[in-house]
C-alpha positions in Angstrom: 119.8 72.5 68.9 118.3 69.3 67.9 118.9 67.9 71.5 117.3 70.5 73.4 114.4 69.3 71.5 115.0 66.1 72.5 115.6 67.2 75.9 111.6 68.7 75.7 110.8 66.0 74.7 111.7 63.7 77.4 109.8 66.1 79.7 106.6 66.0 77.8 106.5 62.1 78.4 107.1 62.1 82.3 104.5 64.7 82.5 102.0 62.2 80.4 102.7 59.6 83.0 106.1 57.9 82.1 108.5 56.9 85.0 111.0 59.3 85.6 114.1 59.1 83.5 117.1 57.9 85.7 115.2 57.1 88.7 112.2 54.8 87.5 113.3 53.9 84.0 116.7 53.7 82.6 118.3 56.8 81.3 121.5 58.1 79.4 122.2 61.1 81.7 122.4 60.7 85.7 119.4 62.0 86.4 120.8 65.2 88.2 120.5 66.1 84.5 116.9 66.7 84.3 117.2 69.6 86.4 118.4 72.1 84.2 116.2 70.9 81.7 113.2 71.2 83.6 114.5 75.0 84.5 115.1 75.9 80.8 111.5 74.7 80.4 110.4 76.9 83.0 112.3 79.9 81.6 111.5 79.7 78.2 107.4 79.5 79.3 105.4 80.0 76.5 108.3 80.8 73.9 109.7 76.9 74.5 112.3 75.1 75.6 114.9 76.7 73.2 114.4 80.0 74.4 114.7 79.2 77.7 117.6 76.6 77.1 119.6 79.5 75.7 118.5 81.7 78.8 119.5 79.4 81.1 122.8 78.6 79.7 123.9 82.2 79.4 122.8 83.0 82.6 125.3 79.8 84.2 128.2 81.1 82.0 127.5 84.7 83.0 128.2 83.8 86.4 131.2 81.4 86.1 132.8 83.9 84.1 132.5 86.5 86.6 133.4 84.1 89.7 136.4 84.1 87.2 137.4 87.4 87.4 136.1 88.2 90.6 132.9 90.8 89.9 135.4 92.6 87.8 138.0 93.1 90.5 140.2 89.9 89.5 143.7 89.5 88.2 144.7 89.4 84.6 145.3 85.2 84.4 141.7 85.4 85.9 140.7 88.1 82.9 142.7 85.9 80.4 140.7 82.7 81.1 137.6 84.3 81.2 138.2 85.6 77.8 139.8 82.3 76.8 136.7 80.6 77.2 134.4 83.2 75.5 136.5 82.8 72.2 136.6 79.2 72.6 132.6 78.9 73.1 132.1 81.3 69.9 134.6 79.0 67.7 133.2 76.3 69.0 129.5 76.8 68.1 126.3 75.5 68.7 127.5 72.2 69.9 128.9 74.6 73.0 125.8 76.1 74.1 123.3 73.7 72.2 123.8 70.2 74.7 124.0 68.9 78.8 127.6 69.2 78.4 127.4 73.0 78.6 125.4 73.1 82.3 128.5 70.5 83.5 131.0 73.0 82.3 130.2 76.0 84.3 129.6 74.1 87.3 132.5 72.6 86.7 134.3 76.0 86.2 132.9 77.6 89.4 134.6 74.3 90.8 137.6 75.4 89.2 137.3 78.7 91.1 137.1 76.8 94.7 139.7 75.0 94.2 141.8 78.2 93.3 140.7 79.9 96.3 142.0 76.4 98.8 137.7 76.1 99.0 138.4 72.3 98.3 135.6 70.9 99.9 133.3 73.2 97.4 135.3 72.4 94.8 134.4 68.7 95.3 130.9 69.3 95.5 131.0 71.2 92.2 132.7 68.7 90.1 130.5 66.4 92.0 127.8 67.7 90.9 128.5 68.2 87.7 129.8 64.5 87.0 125.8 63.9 88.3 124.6 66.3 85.1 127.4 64.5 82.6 129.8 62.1 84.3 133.3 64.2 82.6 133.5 66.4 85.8 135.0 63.4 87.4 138.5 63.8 85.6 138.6 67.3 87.3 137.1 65.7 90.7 140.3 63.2 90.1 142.5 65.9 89.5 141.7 68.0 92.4 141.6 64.9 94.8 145.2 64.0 94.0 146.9 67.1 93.7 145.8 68.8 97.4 146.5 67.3 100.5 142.9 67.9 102.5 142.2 64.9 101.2 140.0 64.0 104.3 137.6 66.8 103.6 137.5 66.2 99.8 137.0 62.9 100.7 133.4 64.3 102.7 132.6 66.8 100.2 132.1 63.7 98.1 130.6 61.6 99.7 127.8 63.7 101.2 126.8 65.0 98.1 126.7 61.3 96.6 125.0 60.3 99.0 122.2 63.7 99.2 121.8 62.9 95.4 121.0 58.8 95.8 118.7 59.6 98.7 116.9 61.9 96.6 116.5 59.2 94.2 115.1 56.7 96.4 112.7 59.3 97.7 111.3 59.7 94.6 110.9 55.9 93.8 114.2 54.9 92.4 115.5 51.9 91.4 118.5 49.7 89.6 117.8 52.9 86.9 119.6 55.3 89.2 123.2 54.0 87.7 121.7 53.2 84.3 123.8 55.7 83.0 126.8 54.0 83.6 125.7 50.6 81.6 123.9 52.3 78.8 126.7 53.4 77.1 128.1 49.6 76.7 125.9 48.8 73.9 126.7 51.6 71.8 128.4 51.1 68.6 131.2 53.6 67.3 129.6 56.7 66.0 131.6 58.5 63.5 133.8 61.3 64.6 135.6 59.3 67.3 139.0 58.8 67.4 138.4 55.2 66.7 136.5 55.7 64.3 139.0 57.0 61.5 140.1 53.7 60.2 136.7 52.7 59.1 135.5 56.5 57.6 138.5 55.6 55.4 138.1 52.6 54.8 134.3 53.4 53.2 135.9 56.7 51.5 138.9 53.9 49.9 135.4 51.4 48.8 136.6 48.7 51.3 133.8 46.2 50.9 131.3 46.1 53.5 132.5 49.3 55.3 130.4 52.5 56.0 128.1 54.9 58.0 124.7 53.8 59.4 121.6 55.5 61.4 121.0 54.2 64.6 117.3 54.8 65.2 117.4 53.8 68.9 120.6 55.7 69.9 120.0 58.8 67.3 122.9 59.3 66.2 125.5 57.9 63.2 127.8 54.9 63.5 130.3 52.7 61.5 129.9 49.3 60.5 132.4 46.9 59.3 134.8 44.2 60.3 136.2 44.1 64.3 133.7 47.4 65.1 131.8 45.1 67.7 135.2 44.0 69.0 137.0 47.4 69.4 133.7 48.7 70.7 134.0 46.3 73.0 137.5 46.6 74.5 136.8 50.8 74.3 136.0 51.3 78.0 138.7 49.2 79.6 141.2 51.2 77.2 139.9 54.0 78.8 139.7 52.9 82.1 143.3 52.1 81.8 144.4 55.5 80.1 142.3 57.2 83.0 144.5 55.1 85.5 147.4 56.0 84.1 146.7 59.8 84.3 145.9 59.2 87.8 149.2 57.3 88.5 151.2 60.5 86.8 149.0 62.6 88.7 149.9 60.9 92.0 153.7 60.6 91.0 153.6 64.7 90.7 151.9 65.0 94.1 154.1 63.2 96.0 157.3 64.5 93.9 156.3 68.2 95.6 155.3 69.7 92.3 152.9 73.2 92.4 149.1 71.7 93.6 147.8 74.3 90.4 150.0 73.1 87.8 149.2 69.2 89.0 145.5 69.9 88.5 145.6 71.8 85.6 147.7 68.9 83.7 146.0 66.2 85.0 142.7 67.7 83.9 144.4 68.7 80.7 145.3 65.0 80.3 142.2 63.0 81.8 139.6 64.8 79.6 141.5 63.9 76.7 141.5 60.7 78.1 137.9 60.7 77.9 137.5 62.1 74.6 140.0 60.1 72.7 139.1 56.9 74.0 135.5 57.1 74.1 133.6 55.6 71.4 131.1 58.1 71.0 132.8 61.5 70.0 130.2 63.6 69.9 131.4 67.5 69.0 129.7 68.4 72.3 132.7 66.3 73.7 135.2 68.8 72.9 133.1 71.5 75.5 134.8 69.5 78.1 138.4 71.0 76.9 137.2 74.2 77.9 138.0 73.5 81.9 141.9 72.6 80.9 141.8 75.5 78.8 140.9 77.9 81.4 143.2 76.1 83.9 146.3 75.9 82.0 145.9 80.3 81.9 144.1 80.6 85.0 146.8 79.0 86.9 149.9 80.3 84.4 151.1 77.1 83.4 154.6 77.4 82.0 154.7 76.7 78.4 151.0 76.0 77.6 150.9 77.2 73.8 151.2 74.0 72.0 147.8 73.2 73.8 146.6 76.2 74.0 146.7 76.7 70.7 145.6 72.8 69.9 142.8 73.3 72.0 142.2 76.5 69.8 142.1 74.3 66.7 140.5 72.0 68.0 137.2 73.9 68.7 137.7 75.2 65.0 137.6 72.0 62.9 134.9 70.4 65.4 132.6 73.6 64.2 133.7 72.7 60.9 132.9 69.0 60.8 129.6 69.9 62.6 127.6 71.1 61.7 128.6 73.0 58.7 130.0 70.0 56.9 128.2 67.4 58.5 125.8 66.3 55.7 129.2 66.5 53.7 130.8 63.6 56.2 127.7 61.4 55.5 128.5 61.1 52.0 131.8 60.8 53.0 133.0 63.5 51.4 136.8 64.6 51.5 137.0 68.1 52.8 134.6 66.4 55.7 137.4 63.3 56.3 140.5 65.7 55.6 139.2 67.9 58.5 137.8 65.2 60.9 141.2 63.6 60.2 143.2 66.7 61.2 140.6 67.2 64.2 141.3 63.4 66.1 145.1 63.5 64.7 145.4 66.9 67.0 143.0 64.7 69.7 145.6 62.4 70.0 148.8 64.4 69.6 147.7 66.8 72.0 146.9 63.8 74.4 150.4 63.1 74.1 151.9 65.8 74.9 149.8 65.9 78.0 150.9 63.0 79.3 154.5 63.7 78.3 154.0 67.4 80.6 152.4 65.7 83.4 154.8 63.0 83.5 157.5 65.9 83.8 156.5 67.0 87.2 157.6 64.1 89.0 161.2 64.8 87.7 160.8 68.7 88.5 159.0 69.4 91.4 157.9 72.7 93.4 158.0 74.6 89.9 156.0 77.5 91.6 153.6 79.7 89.1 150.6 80.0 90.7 148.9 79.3 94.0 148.5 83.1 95.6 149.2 84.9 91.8 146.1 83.5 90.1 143.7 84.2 93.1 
C-alpha cells in the first residue's frame, strides 16, 4: 500500500500551500485523480488514509458488482462476471485494491454496465471519466465508440464531460499542467517487469557487462540500464500508438462487417488493454487490474470460445502476485524463481495479445455471430 501513502502524501503538501497537482503544477495522474484520494482521506479520518483507501475502494467495487448483477435480480453471465472479478481481485492482490488503477476500474465497469443496457451516452461518460482518474479507460471508450452506431450521442457524452472537467480546471487556476500527464511519462526509463524489459533482466541474470536494475529516486520506482534502453524507451509510445491503431482499424473492420456490437467491444477491449500493457514501458503489476474489464466482458457478454483468455487472464493475475510482491526483493537480486516467473508472466502478456488480435480480426470474416445483446442484460 506504499502508494496510498504516497497518495497522502501529495495531499499533505497542497494543504501546506503547494499548487495543486495537475492543475497548477505538473502531475503524473489527470488530476480527476485527486478526487478519490481526497475522499479516502476523508473516510479514513483519524485512522488515515489507508483505512479510508480500503473503505473507499470496497465501497466502488460493492456497487459495480451489484450494477452487475442487478441488486441480485440479474442473469447468470451477469452472476459469472461478478464472481469473475471477485476471484481475479483476490489472486491478484494488493496491487488490485492497493493503487488509482482500482477507482478507474469500477467506473470503468459500471461503464461496462451502460453500455450493456444500449445507455451509451453514460457509458461514455464513465469511461470518460475514468480515463480522467488513469487514462486506460480510453481503450474501452475506443471500443464502445466503434462498435455502436449512436455514434453522434457518444460523440456528446464525450465531449461534454471533457470539456466540464477542463473548465473545472481553469476555474481553479489551471495551466499547461492540466495535460502534464500525458508528457510526463516520456522521460521515464523502462522499469523492470515490462514486457520490454525482459531482454535486459536477462541479460544482468547471464553477467552481460554493463547491464542491470537501478532505483530511480525521482520516478520511485526500479528500472534497467544498459545498451539501446534510451533508444527503445524512446520509440515505446509510437509502438503503441501504432498497436492501439491497429486494434482500432480491426475494431472498425468488425463494425462495418455486421459482427454482434457485444462481442466487438469485448474483443476490442480484450485486445487494446493488452495493447497498453505490453507496449508500455512502465509495467507496473497494478497494470494488470486493467484486464479485469475484458475479463468481465468476455463472460458478461458470452463470448464464444473465451477460455484460452480466460484462463490466461487467470494466470496472469497469479504470477503478477507472485512477482509482486511476494518475490519482489527476490527479482532485485535477480534471482531465478523471480525471472522464471516474470518470464512466464510477459510471455502469456504477449501470447494472449495475440490471440486477441487474431479473434478480433476474425469478426470481419464472420459477422452477426449473435451471443449477446438482450441475453446478458
Amino acid at each position: 500500500m506504499n502508494d496510498v501513502l504516497l497518495y497522502g502524501y501529495w495531499l499533505q503538501m497542497m494543504q501546506a500551500g503547494d499548487p495543486i497537482f495537475g492543475i497548477q503544477q505538473n502531475f503524473v495522474y489527470p488530476y480527476v485523480s485527486l478526487v478519490p484520494m481526497f475522499l479516502a482521506k476523508l473516510l479514513g479520518g483519524a485512522a488515515g488514509i489507508l483505512v479510508g483507501w480500503s473503505a473507499l475502494v470496497a465501497l466502488l467495487n460493492f456497487f459495480a458488482t451489484a450494477s452487475l448483477v442487478k441488486w441480485g435480480r440479474g442473469t447468470a453471465a451477469g452472476f459469472a462476471a461478478a464472481w469473475a472479478w471477485v476471484v481475479f481481485l483476490f489472486i491478484l492482490g494488493p496491487a488490485g485494491v492497493g493503487r488509482i488503477d482500482a477507482i478507474a476500474a469500477s467506473v470503468a465497469v459500471l461503464g461496462l454496465v451502460a453500455f450493456a443496457n444500449g445507455r451509451v451516452g453514460m457509458a461514455m461518460v464513465a469511461f470518460t471519466l475514468g480515463a480522467w482518474v488513469k487514462i486506460w479507460p480510453i481503450a474501452l471508450a475506443a471500443a464502445a465508440f466503434i462498435a455502436d452506431k449512436k455514434k453522434k450521442l457518444m460523440s456528446t457524452a464525450t465531449l461534454i464531460t471533457v470539456l466540464c472537467v477542463l473548465l473545472f480546471a481553469l476555474l481553479a487556476g489551471g495551466n499547461s499542467s492540466v495535460l502534464s500527464f500525458i508528457f510526463t511519462q516520456g522521460g521515464r526509463g523502462i522499469q523492470i517487469e515490462s514486457p520490454m524489459a525482459m531482454f535486459w533482466i536477462w541479460a544482468a541474470k547471464l553477467g552481460v557487462p554493463d547491464v542491470g536494475i537501478y532505483y530511480d529516486k525521482e520516478i520511485i520506482t526500479n528500472q534497467v540500464y544498459g545498451a539501446l534502453v534510451d533508444e527503445v524507451s524512446a520509440l515505446s509510445t509510437l509502438v503503441l500508438i501504432g498497436a492501439l491503431l491497429i486494434t482500432m482499424t480491426l475494431t472498425w473492420r468488425a463494425s462495418r462487417a455486421g459482427a454482434d456490437r457485444n462481442q466487438i467491444f469485448a474483443l476490442s477491449a480484450l485486445t487494446g488493454v493488452l495493447d497498453l500493457i505490453v507496449f508500455n514501458k512502465v509495467g507496473s503489476p497494478q497494470f494488470m487490474a486493467w484486464l479485469a474489464l475484458p475479463l468481465i466482458a468476455l463472460i458478461f457478454f458470452k463470448v464464444n470460445k473465451s477460455w484460452f483468455a480466460l484462463t490466461s487472464i487467470f494466470a496472469i493475475g497469479a504470477l503478477t502476485n507472485l512477482v509482486y510482491p511476494i518475490f519482489y526483493m527476490d527479482l532485485m537480486g535477480l534471482g531465478g524463481w523471480s525471472i522464471a516467473l516474470l518470464t512466464v508472466r510477459n510471455v502469456l502478456l504477449v501470447a494472449l495479445l495475440v490471440h486477441a488480435n487474431i479473434r478480433l480480426g476474425a469478426l470481419s470474416n464472420a459477422p452477426k455471430i449473435q451471443t449477446t445483446n438482450q441475453a446478458a442484460l
